[in-house]
C-alpha atoms as a printed R data frame, in Angstrom:
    type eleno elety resid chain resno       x      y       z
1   ATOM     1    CA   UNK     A     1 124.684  0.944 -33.609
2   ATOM     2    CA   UNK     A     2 128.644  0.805 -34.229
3   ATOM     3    CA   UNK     A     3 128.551 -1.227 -36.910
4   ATOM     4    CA   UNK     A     4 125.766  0.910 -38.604
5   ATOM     5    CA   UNK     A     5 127.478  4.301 -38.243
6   ATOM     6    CA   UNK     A     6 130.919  2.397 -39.533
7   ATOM     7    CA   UNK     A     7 128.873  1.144 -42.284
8   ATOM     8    CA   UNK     A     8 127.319  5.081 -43.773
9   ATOM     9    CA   UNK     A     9 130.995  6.556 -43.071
10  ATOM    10    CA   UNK     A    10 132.832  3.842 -44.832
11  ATOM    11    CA   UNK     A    11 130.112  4.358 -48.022
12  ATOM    12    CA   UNK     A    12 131.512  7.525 -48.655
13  ATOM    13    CA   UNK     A    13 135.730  5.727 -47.972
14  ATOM    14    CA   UNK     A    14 136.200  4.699 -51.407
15  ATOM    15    CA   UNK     A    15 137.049  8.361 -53.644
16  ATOM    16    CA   UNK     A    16 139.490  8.730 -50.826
17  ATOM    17    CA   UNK     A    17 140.952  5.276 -50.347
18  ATOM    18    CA   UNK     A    18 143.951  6.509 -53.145
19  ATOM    19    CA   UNK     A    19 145.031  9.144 -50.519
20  ATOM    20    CA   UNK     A    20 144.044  8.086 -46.565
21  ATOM    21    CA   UNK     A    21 144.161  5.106 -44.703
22  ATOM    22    CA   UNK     A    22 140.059  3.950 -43.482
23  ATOM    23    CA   UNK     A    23 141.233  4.841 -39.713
24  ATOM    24    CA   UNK     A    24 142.502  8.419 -40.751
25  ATOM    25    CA   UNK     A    25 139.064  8.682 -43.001
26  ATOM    26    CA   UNK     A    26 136.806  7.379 -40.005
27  ATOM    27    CA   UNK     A    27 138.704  9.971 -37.665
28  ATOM    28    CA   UNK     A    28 138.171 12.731 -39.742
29  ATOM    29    CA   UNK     A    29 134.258 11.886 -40.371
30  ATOM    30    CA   UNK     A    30 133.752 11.721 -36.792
31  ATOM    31    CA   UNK     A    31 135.641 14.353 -36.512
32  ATOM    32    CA   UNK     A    32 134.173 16.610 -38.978
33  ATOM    33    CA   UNK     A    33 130.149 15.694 -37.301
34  ATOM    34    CA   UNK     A    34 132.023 16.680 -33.501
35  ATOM    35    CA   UNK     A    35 133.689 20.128 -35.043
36  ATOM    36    CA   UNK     A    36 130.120 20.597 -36.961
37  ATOM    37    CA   UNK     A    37 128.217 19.823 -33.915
38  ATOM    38    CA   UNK     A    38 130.510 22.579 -32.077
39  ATOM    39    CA   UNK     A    39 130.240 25.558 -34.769
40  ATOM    40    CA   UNK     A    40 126.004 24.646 -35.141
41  ATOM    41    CA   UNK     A    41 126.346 24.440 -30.888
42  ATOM    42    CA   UNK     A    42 128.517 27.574 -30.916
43  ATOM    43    CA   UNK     A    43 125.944 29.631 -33.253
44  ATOM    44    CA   UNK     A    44 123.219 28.473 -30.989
45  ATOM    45    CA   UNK     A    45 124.683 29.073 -28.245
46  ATOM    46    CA   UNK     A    46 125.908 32.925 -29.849
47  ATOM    47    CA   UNK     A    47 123.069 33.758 -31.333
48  ATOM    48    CA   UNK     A    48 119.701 32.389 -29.728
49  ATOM    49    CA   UNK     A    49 120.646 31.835 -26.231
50  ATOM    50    CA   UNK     A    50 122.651 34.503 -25.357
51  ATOM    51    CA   UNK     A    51 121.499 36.939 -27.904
52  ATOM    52    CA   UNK     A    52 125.059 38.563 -28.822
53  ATOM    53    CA   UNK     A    53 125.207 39.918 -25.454
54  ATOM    54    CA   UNK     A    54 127.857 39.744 -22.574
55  ATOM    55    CA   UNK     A    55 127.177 38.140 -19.403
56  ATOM    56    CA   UNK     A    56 127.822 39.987 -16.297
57  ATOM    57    CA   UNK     A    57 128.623 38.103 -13.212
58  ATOM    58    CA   UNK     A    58 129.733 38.752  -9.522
59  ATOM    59    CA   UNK     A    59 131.478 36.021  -8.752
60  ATOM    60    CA   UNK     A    60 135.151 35.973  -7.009
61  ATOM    61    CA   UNK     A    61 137.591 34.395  -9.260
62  ATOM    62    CA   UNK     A    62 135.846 35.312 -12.442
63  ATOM    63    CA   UNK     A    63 135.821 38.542 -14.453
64  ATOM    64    CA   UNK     A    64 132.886 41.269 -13.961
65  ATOM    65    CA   UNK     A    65 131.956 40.186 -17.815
66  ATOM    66    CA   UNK     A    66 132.220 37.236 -19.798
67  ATOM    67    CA   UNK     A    67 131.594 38.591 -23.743
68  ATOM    68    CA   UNK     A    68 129.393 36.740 -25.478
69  ATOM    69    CA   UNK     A    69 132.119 34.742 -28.094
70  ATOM    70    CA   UNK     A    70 133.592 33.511 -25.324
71  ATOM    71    CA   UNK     A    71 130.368 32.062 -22.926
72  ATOM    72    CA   UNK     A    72 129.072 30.535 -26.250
73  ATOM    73    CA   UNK     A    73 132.620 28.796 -26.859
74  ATOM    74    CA   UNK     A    74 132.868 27.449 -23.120
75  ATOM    75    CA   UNK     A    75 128.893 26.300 -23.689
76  ATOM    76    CA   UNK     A    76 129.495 24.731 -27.302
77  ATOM    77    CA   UNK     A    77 132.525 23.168 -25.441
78  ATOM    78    CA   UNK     A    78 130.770 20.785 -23.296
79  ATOM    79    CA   UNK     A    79 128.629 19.482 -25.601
80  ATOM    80    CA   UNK     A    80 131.712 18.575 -28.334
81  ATOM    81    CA   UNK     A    81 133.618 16.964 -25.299
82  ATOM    82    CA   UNK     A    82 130.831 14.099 -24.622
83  ATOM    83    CA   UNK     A    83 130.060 13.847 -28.586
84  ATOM    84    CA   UNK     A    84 133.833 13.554 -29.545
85  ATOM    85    CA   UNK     A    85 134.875 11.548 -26.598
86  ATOM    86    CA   UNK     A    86 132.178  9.011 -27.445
87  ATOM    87    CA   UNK     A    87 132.823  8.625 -31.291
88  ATOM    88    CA   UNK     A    88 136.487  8.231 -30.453
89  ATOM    89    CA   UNK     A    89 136.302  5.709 -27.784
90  ATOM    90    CA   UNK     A    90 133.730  3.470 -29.544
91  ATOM    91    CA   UNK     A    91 134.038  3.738 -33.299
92  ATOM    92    CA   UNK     A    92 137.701  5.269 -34.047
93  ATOM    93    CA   UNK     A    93 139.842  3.797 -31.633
94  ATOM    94    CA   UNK     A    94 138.495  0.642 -29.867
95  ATOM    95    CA   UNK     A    95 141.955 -0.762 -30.209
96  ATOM    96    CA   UNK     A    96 143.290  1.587 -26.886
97  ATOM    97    CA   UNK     A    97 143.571 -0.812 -24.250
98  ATOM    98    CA   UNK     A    98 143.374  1.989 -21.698
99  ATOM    99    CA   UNK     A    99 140.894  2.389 -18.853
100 ATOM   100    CA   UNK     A   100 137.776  4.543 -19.820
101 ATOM   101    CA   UNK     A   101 138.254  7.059 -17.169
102 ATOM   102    CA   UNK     A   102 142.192  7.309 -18.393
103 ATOM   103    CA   UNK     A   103 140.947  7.818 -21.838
104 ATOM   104    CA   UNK     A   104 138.108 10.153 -20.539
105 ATOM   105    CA   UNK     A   105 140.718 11.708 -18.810
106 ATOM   106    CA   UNK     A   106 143.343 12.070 -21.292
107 ATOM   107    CA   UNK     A   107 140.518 13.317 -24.001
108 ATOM   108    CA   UNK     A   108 139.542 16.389 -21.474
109 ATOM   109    CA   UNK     A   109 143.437 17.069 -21.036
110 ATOM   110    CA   UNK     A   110 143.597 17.260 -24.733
111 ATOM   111    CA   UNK     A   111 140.099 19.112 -24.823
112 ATOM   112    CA   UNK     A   112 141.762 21.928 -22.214
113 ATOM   113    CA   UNK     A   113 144.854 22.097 -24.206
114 ATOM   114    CA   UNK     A   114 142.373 23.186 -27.104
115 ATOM   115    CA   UNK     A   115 139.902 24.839 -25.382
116 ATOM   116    CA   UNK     A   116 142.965 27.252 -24.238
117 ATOM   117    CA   UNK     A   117 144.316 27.597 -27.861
118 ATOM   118    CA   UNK     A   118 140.918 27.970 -29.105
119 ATOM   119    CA   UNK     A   119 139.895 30.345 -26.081
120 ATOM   120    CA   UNK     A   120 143.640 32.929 -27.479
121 ATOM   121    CA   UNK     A   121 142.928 32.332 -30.553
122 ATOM   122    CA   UNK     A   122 139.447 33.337 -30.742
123 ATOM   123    CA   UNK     A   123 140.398 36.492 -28.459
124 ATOM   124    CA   UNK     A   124 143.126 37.562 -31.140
125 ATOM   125    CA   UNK     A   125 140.641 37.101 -34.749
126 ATOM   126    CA   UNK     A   126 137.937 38.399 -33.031
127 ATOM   127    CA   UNK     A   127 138.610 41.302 -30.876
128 ATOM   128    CA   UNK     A   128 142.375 42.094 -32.409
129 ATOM   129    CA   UNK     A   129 141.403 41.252 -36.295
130 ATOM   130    CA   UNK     A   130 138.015 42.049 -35.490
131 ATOM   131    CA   UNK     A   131 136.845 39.131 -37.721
132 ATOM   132    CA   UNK     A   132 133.642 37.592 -37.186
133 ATOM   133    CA   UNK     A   133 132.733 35.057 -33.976
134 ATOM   134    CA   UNK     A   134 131.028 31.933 -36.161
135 ATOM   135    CA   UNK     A   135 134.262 32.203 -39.004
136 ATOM   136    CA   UNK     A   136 136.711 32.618 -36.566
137 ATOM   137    CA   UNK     A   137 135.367 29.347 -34.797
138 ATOM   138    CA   UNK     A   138 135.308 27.436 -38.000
139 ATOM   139    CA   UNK     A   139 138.402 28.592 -38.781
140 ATOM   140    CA   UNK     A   140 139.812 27.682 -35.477
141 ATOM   141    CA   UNK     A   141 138.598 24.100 -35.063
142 ATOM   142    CA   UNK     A   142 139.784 23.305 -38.535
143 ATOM   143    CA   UNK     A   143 142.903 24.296 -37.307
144 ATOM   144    CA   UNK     A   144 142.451 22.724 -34.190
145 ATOM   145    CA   UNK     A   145 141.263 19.531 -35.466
146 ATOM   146    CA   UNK     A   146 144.648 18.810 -37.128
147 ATOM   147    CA   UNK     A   147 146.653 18.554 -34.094
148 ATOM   148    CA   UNK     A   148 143.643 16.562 -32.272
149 ATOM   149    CA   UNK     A   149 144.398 13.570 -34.291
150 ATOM   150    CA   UNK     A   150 148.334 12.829 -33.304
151 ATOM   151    CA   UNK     A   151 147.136 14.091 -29.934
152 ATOM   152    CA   UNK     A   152 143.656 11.787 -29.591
153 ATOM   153    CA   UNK     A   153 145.946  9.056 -31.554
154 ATOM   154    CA   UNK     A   154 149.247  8.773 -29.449
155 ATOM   155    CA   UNK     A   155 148.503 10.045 -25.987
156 ATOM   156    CA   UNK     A   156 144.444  9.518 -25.068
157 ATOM   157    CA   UNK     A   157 143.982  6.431 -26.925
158 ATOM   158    CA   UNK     A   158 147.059  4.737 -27.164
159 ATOM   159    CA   UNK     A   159 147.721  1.347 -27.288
160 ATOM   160    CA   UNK     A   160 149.973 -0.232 -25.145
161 ATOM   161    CA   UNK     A   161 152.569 -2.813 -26.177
């Protein structure tokens, strides 16, 4: 299965061999089907199964209401986490000789780091610049998705010398 997904994305390597390295191109193809896979899970989410409507809860430690750009980010966000941590680990950077569970580990620290960008962000275009939900997303994992890579590439997979 490796070996065939390696073999579509590096079809598409050579009219951008003059400008990025095959790693950098393979990260950002994964990349791009994980941050696609979280703005299609994020619409879903936004759109079909909460309807565009807040969630009201009663439960200590959490606010009375949750709006709805912000249950269908924490929803799209689990999803992304086991589709990104998976491409990483096993077709970007299967050079890491760390442990699994300290790459799975390191991934979700990296995930909560962006989850809590995204999370401000997302509060400040939408209700502050009053853009709307699905752009701001796309806009914010684009964004988002830059500082991933040195993150995913020097911390949660690293490779020991």
């Amino acid at each position: 299965m490796r070996k065939a997904l390696l073999k579509i994305i590096d079809f598409f390597y050579p009219p951008f061999s003059r400008w990025l390295p095959l790693h950098t191109f393979r990260y950002m193809a994964t990349g791009g089907a994980t941050a696609l896979s979280g703005i299609i899970g994020f619409y879903i989410a936004y759109n079909w199964i909460l309807g565009q409507r807040n969630i009201y809860v009663d439960f200590p430690l959490l606010p009375k209401m949750i709006t709805a750009h912000v249950a269908a980010l924490i929803i799209s966000t689990f999803a992304t986490y086991l589709i990104g941590f998976t491409l990483n680990k096993y077709l970007i950077f299967t050079q890491s000789n760390l442990k699994g569970r300290k790459q799975l580990f390191r991934y979700g620290v990296v995930m909560a780091f962006n989850l809590v960008l995204n999370y401000g962000l997302m509060k400040y275009l939408v209700e502050g610049l009053h853009f709307y939900p699905s752009v701001s997303q796309a806009f914010i994992t684009v964004t988002l998705a830059l500082c991933s890579y040195f993150l995913q590439k020097h911390f949660s997979f690293r490779v020991k010398k």
